[in-house]
Each structure stands twice: as structure tokens, then as C-alpha cells.
N, C-alpha and C positions, 0 to 999 in steps of 0.2 A: 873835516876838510871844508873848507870855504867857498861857498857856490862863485862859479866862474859868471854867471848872467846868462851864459848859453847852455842849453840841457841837450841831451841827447836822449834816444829813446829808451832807455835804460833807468833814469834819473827824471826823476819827479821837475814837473813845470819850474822856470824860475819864476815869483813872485814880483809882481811888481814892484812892491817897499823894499828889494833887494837893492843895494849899490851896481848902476851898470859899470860896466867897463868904460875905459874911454875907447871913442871911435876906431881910435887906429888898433888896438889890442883887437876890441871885438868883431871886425871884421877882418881880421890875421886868424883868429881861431874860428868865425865860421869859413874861409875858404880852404882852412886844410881841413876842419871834422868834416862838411858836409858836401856830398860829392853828387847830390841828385838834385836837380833845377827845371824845374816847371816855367815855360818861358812865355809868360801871360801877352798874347801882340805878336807873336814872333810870326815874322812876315817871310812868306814863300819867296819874296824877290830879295834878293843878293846884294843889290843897292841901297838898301833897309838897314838902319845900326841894329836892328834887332837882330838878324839876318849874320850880320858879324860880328856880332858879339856873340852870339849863340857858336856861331865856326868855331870860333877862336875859343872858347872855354871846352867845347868838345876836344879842340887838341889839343889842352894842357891834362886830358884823366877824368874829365867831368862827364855826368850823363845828364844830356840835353833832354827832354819832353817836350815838343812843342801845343801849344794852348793857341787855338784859333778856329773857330767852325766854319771859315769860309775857305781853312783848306783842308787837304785828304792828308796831305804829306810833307812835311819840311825836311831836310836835310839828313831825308835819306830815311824817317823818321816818323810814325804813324803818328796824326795830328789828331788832340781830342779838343771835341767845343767846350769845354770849362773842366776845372779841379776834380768837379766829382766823378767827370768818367773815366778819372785816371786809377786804371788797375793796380798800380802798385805804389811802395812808400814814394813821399813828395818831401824834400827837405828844406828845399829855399825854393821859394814864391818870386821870381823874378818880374818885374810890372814893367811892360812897354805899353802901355794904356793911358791914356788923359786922368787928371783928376777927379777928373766925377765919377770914372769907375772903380777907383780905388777902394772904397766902401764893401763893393759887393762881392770883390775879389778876396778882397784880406778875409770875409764870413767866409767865403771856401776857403779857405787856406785853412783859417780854426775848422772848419767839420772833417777835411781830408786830414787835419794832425800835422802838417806843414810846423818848420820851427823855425824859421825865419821868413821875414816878407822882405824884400828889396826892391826900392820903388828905385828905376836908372832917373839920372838926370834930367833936373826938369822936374819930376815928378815928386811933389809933397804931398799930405793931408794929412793934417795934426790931429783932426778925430778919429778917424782908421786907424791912424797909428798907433794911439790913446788903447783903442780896444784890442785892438793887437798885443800890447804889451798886456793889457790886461789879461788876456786869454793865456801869456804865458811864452810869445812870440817875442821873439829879437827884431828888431825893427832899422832895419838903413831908409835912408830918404835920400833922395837927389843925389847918388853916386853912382858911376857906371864900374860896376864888374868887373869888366875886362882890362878897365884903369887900375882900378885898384887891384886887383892879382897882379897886373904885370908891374907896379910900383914895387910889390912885395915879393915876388917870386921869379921876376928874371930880370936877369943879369945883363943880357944885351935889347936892346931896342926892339920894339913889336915891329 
């Protein structure tokens, strides 16, 4: 069978010398396999895109984790200060953070076993990313989530 570019925990790393996907494929098969999101930035206050984007993918089936040590609790939802205090599987790495922290975040993502990183809008960095795929990770940059599910999986207007 033909590696897909996206692995599950089941299925040995993809390689980087693999052929990826194109964009649109591969982020259509990670928002139906992977259902668990660690939401690196996600801000207590409601005003915040993190804030609703985090809502909004909770009410399409998704499990929100939010990632912030300056809070106790987001959306209802016990807050941990980085990847590694998080108790259980982490499947997509979602980044509301500036570029310069992306580096540090994507090395937790590879120790906690994360298999996708998604940096939202805005956010790039070609060397994290670089290692990320190297480690075995599917890699989005500079698209938002909540845009692209609702492009691909509904029907009427957000």
C-alpha cells in the first residue's frame, strides 16, 4: 500500500524523501483522522482568534487541550503550561505563538509524539518546519483551522 504522508499511531513515521501530498489532500485527511489538538497560545479571553477557533473546532467533534501557563483554565478546560504536561495522546500541535517560538514548541511536539504541527496564519518558520518533517511530522504553515474545515466540511456559512 502507498504511504499516504500522514501516519497514524499505528504505522511507522512518514519519511521525509516520501512524496507529500498536495495541500489540499493533506490537510482533508489530517482534519478527519486526527481528532485531538493541543492549542499552543490559546487565550482565556473570547475576543482572541485563538479563543474561537478553539470554540468552533470543539463544536464540530474535536478535543481542544488548551496550552498556556498564564492560565488555570480555557473553555471549560484544564490549562497545561507546555506539551510535556500533557497527560494524554496530542495529535495536532496547533501554534498561536510568534515565530520565534516556534522552534521550541515543534521539539515538544517531536518528545510528546504529536503528528502534525499547524502554525495558524501569520505564522511561518522554514527551519522548525525543516525538523518537524524530519522527525516524521506533517507540517501546515500559515493557515487557519477553522478556515479550512469549514471550506471542506460545511455546507452552509460559519
Amino acid at each position: 500500500m502507498a504511504s499516504t504522508g500522514v501516519h497514524d499511531r499505528w504505522a511507522a513515521p512518514a519519511r521525509a524523501e516520501e512524496v507529500p501530498l498536495s495541500p489540499s489532500e493533506g490537510i482533508t485527511e489530517i482534519l478527519e483522522r486526527y481528532r485531538i489538538l493541543a492549542v499552543v497560545g490559546l487565550s482565556p479571553k473570547p475576543s482572541r482568534p485563538s479563543h474561537g477557533v478553539s470554540a468552533y473546532m470543539r463544536s464540530r467533534g474535536y478535543r481542544v487541550i488548551p496550552v498556556n501557563p498564564a492560565a488555570e483554565s480555557i473553555l471549560d478546560e484544564h490549562c497545561y503550561a507546555s506539551l510535556d504536561g500533557i497527560p494524554e495522546v496530542v495529535e495536532v500541535v496547533v501554534i498561536f505563538r510568534r515565530p520565534e517560538f516556534v522552534p521550541a514548541i515543534v521539539e515538544e511536539a517531536i518528545r510528546v509524539g504529536a503528528k502534525v504541527i499547524w502554525m495558524q496564519e501569520g505564522i511561518r518558520h522554514e527551519q522548525a518546519a525543516r525538523r518537524a518533517r524530519e522527525a516524521g511530522l506533517v507540517v501546515v504553515e500559515d493557515r487557519c483551522i477553522l478556515k479550512e474545515h469549514a471550506k471542506r466540511f460545511l455546507t452552509e456559512g460559519i
